[in-house]
DRENRO-837956 format. One record per residue: x, y, z of N, C-alpha, C, O, CB in turn; residue number from 1. Coordinates in Angstrom, 1 decimal. Each point is the difference from the previous one (the first is absolute). Glycine has a CB too. Example, Ala and Ser with C-alpha at 12.3 -4.5 7.8 and 13.67 -1.06 7.14 Angstrom:
       nu       nv       nw      cau      cav      caw       cu       cv       cw       ou       ov       ow      cbu      cbv      cbw   tigu
     13.2     -5.7      7.8     -0.9      1.2      0.0      0.9      1.2      0.0      1.0      0.0      0.7     -2.9     -1.2      0.5      1
      1.5      2.3     -1.9      0.9      1.1      0.0     -0.8      1.1      0.8      0.5      1.1      0.1      0.7     -1.7     -2.3      2
***
This chain:
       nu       nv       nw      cau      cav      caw       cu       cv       cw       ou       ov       ow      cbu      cbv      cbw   tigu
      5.4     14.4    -10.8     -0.7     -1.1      0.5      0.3     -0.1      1.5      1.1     -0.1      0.5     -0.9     -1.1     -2.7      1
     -1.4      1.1      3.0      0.0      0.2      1.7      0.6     -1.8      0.1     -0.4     -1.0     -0.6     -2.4      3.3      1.4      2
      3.8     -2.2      0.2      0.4     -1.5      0.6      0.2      0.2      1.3      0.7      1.0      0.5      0.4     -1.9     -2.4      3
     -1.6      0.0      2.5      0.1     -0.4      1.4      0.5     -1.0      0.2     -0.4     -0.9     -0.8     -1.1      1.9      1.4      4
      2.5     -1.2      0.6      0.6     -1.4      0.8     -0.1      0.6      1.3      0.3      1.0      0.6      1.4     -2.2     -2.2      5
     -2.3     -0.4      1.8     -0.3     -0.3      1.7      1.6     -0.9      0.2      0.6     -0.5     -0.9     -4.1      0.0      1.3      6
      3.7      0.7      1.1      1.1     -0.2      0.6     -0.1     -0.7      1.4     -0.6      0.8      0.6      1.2      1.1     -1.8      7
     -0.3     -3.3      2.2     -0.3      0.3      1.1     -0.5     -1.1      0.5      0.3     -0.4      1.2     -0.6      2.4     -1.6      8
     -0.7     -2.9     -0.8     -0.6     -0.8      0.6      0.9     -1.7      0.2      1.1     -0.3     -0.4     -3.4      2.1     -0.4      9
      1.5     -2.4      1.2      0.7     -1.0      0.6      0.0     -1.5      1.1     -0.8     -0.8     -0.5      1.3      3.2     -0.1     10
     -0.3     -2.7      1.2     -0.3     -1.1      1.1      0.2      0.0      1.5      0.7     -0.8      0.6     -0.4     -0.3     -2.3     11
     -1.1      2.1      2.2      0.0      0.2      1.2     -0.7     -0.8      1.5     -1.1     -0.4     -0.4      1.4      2.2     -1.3     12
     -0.1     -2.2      2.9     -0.7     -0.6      0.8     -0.8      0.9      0.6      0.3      1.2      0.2      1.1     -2.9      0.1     13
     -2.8      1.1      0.1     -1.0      0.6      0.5      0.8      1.2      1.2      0.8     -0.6      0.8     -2.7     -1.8     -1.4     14
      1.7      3.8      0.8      0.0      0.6      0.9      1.1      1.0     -0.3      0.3      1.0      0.7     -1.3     -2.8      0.6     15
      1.7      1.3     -2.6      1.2      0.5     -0.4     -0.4      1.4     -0.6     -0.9      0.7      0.3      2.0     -3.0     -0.6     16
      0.1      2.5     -0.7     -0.5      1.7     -0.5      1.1     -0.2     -1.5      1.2     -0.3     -0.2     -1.7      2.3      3.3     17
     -0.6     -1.5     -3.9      0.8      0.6     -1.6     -0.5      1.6     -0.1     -0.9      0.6      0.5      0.6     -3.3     -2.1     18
      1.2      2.9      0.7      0.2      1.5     -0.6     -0.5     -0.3     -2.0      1.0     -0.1     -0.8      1.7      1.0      3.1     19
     -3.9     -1.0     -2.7      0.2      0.1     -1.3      0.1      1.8     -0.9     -0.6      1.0      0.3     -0.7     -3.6      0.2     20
      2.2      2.5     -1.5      0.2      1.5     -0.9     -0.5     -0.1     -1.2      0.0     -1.1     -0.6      2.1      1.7      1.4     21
     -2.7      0.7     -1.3     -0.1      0.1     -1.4      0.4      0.6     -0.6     -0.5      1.1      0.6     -0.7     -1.6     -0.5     22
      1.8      0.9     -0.9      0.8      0.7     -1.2     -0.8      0.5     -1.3      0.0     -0.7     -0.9      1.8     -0.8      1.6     23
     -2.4      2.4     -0.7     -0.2      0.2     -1.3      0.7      1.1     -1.0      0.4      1.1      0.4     -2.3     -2.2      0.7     24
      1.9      0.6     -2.3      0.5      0.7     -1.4     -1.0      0.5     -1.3     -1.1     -0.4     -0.5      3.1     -1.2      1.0     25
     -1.4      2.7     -0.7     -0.8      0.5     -1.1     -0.9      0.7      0.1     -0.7      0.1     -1.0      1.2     -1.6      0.3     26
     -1.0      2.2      2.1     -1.3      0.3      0.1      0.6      1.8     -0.3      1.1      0.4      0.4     -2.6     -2.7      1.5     27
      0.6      3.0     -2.7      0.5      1.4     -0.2     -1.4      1.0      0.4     -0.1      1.0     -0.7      2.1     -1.7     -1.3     28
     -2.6      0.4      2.6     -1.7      0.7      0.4      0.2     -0.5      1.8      0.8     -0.8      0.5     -3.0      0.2     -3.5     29
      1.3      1.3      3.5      0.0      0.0      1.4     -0.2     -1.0      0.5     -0.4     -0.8     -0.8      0.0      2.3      0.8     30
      0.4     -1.9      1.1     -0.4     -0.7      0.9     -0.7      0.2      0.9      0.2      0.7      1.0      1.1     -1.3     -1.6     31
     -2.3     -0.3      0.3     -1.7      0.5      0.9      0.2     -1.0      1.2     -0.5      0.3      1.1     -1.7      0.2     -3.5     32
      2.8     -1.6      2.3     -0.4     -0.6      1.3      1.3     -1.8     -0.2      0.5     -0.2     -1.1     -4.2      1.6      1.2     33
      3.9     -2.1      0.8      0.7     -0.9     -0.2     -0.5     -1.4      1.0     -0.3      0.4      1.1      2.3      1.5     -2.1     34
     -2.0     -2.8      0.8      0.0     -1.2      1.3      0.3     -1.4     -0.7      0.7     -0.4     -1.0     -2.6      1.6      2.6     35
      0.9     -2.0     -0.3      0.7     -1.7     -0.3     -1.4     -0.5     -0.1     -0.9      0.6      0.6      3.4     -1.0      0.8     36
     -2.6     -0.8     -2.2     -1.0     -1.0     -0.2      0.7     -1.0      0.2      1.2     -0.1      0.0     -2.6      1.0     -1.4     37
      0.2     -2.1      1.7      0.1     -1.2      0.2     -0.8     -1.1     -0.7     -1.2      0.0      0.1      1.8      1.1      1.7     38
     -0.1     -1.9     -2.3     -1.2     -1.0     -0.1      0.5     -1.3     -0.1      0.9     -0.2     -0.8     -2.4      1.6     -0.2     39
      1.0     -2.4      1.9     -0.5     -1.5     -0.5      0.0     -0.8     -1.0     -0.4      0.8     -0.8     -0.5     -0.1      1.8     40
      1.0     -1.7     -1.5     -0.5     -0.8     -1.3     -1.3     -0.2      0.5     -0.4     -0.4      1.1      2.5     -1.0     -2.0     41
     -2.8      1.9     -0.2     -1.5     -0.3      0.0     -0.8      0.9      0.7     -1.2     -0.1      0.1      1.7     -2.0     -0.3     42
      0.6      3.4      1.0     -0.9      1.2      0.4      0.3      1.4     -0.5      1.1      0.4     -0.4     -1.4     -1.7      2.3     43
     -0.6      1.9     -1.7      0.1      1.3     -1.0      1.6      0.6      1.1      0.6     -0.6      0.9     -4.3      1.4     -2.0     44
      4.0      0.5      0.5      1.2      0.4      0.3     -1.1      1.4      1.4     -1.1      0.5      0.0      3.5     -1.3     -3.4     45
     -1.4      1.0      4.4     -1.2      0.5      1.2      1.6      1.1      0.1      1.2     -0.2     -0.3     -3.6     -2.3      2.0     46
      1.6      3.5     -1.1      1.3      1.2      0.5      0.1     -0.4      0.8     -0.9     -0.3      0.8      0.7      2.2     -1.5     47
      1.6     -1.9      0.9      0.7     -0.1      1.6      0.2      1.4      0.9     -0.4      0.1      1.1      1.9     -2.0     -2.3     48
     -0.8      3.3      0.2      0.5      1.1      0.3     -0.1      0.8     -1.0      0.1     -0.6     -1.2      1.3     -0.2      2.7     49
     -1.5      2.1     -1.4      0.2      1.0     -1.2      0.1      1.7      0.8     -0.7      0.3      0.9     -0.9     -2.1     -2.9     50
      2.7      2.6      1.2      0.4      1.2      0.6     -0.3      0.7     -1.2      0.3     -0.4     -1.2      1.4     -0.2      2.9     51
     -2.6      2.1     -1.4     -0.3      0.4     -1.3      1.3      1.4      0.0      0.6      0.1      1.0     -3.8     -1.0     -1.3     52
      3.3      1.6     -0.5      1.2      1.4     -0.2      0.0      0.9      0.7      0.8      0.9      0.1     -0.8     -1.1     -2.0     53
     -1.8      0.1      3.1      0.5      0.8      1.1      0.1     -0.7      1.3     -0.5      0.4      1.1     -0.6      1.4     -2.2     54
      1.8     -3.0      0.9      0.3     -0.5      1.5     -1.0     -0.9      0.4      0.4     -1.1      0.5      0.7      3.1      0.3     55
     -2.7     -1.8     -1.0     -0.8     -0.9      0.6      0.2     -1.2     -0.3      0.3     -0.4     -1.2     -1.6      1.8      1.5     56
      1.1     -2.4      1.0     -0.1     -1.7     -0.5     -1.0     -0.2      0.2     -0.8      0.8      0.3      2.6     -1.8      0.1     57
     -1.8     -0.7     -0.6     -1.3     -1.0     -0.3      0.5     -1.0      0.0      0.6     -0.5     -1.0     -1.9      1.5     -0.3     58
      1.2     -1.7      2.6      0.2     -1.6     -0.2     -1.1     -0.7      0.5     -0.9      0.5      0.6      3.3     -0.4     -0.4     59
     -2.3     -1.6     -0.5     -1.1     -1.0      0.0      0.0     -0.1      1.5      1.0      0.1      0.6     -0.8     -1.4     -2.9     60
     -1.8      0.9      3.0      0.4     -0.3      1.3      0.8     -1.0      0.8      0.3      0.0      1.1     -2.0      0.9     -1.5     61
      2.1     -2.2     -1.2      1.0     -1.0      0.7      1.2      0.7      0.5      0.9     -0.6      0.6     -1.7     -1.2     -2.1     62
      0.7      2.8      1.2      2.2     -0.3     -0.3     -0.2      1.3      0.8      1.1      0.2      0.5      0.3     -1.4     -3.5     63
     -2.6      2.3      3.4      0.6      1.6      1.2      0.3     -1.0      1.1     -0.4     -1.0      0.6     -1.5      3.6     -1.0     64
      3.1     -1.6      0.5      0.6      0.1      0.9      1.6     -1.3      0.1      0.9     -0.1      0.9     -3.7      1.4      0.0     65
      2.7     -1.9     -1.8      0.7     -0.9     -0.4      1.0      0.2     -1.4      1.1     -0.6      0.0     -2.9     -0.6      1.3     66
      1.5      2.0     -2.1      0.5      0.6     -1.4      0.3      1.4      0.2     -0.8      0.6      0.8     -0.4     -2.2     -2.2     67
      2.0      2.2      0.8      0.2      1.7     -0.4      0.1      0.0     -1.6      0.6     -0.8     -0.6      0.8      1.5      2.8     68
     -1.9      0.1     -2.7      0.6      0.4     -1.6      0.3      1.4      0.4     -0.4      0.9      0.9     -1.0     -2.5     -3.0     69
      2.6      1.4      0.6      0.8      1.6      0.2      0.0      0.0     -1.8     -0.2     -0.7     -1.0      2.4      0.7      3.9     70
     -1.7      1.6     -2.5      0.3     -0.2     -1.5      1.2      1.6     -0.3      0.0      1.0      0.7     -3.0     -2.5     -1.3     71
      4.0      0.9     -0.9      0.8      1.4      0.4     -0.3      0.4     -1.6      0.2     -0.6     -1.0      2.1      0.0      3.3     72
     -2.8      2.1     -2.1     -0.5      0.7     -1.0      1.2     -0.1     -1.0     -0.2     -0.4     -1.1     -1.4      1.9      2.4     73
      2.6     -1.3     -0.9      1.2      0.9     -1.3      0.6     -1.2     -0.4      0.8      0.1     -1.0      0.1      2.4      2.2     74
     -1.2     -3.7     -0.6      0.6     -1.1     -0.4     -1.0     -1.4     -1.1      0.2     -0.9     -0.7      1.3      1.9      3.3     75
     -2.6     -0.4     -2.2     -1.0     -0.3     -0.8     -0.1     -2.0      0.9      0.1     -1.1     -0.6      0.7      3.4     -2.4     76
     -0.9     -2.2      4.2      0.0     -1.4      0.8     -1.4      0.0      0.7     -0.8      0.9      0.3      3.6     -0.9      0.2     77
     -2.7     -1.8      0.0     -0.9      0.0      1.2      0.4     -1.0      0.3      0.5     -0.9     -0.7     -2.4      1.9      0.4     78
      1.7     -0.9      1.8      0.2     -1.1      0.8     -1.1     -0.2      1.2     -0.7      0.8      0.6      3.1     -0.4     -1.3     79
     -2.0     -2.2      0.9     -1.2     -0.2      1.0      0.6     -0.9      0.8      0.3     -1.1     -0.5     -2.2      1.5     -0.8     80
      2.0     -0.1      2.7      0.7     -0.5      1.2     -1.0     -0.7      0.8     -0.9      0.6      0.5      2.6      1.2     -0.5     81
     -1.6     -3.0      0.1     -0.9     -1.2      0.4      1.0     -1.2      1.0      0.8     -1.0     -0.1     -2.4      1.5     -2.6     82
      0.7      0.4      4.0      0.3     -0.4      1.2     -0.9     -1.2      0.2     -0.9     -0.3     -0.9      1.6      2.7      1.7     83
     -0.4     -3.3      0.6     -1.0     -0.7      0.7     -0.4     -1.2     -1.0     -0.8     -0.9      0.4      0.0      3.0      1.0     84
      1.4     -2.1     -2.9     -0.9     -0.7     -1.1     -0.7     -1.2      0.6      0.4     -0.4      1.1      1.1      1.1     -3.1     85
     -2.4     -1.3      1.4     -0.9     -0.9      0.1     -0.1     -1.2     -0.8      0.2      0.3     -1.2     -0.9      1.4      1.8     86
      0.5     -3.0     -0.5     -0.4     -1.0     -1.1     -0.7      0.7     -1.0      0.3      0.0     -1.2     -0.5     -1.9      2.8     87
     -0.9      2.6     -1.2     -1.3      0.5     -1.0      0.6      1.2     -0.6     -0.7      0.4     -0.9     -1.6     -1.0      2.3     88
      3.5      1.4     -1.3      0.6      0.8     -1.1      1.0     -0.7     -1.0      1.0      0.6     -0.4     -1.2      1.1      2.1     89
     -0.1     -2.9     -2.0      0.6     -0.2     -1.0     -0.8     -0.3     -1.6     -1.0     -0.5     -0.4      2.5     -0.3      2.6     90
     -1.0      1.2     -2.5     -0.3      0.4     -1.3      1.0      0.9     -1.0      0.8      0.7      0.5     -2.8     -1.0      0.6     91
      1.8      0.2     -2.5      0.6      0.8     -0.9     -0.8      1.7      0.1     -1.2      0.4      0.1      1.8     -2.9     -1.7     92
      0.8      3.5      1.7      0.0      1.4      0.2      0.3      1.0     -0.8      1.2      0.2     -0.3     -0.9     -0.9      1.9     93
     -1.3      1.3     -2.1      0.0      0.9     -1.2      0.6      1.4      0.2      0.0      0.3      1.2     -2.1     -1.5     -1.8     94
      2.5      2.1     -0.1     -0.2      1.2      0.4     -0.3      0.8     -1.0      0.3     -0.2     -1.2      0.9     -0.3      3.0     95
     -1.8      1.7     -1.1     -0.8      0.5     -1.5      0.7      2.0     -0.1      0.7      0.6      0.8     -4.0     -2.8     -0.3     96
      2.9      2.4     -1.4      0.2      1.1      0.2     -1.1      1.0     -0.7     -0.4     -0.5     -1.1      2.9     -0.4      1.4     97
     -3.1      2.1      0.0     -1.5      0.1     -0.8      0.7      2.0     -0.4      0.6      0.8      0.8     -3.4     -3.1      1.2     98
      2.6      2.3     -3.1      0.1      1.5     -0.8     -1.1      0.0     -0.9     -0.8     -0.9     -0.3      3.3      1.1      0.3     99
     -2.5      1.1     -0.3     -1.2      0.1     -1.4      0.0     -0.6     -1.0     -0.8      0.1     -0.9      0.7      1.7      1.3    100
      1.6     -3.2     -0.6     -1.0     -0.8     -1.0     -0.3     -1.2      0.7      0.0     -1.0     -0.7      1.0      1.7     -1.6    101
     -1.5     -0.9      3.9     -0.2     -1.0      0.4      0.7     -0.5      1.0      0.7      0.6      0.8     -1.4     -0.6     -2.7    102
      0.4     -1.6      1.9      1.0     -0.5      0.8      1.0     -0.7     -1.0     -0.1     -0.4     -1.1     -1.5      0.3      3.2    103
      2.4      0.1     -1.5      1.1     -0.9     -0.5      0.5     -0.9      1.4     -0.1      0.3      1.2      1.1      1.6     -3.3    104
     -0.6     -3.2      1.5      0.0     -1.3      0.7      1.6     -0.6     -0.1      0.8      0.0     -0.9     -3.6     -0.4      0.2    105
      2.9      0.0      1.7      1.6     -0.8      0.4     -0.4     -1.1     -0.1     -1.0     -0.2      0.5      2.2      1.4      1.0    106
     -0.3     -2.3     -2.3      0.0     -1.6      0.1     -0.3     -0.9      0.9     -0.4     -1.1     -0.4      1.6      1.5     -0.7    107
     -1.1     -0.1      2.6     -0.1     -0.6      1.2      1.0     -0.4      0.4      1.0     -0.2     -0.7     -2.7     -0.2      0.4    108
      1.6      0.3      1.8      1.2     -0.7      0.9     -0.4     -1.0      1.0     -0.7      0.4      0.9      1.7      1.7     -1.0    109
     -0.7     -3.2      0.1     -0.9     -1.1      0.8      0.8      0.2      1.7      1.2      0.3      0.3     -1.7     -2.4     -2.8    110
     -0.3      2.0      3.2      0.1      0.4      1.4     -0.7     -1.7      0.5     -1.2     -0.3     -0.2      0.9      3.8      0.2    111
      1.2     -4.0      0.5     -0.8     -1.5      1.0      0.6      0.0      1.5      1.1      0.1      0.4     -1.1     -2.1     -2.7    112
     -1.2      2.0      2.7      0.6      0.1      1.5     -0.5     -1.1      0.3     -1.1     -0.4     -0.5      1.2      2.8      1.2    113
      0.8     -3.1      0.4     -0.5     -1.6      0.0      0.1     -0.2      2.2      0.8      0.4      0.9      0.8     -1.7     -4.5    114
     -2.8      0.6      3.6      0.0     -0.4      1.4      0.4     -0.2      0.8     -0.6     -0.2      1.0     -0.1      0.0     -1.5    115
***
């Protein structure tokens, strides 16, 4: 059974900086790709970042240049270092992890960054 925990998030002031982690267990098939979601009450969940197994990223245009994701193969992790944060990055933070049966989903980590 694939399990993930997010790590990280928290109550930060505008301008400040969090480190959220994910952990995942159980996975015995490859790994095609890993990142972070986001979402809102009452909005769909939107990609923040994602690193696929050869290195390339993808982050949302809110957060380049303001976020990094990493990720460590042998340890089966990801992380997402979130600089500069913002009022408007607050929200609950997913992290996903995607292999050939899919994605598999982490519980969330609430991240409030306040003014």
């Amino acid at each position: 059974q694939v399990q993930l925990v997010e790590s990280g998030g928290g109550l930060v002031q505008a301008g400040g900086s969090l480190r959220l982690s994910c952990a995942a267990s159980g996975i015995t098939v490859s790994i095609n790709g890993r990142g972070w979601y986001r979402q809102l009450p009452g909005n769909q969940r939107e990609m923040v970042a994602y690193i696929t197994s050869g290195g390339n990223t993808n982050y949302a245009d809110s957060v380049k240049g303001r976020f990094t994701i990493s990720g460590d193969g042998a340890r089966n992790t990801v992380y997402l270092q979130m600089n500069t944060l913002k009022p408007e990055d607050t929200a609950v933070y997913y992290c996903v992890f995607t292999t050939g049966w899919g994605n598999s989903w982490g519980r969330g980590t609430q991240v409030t960054v306040s003014s």
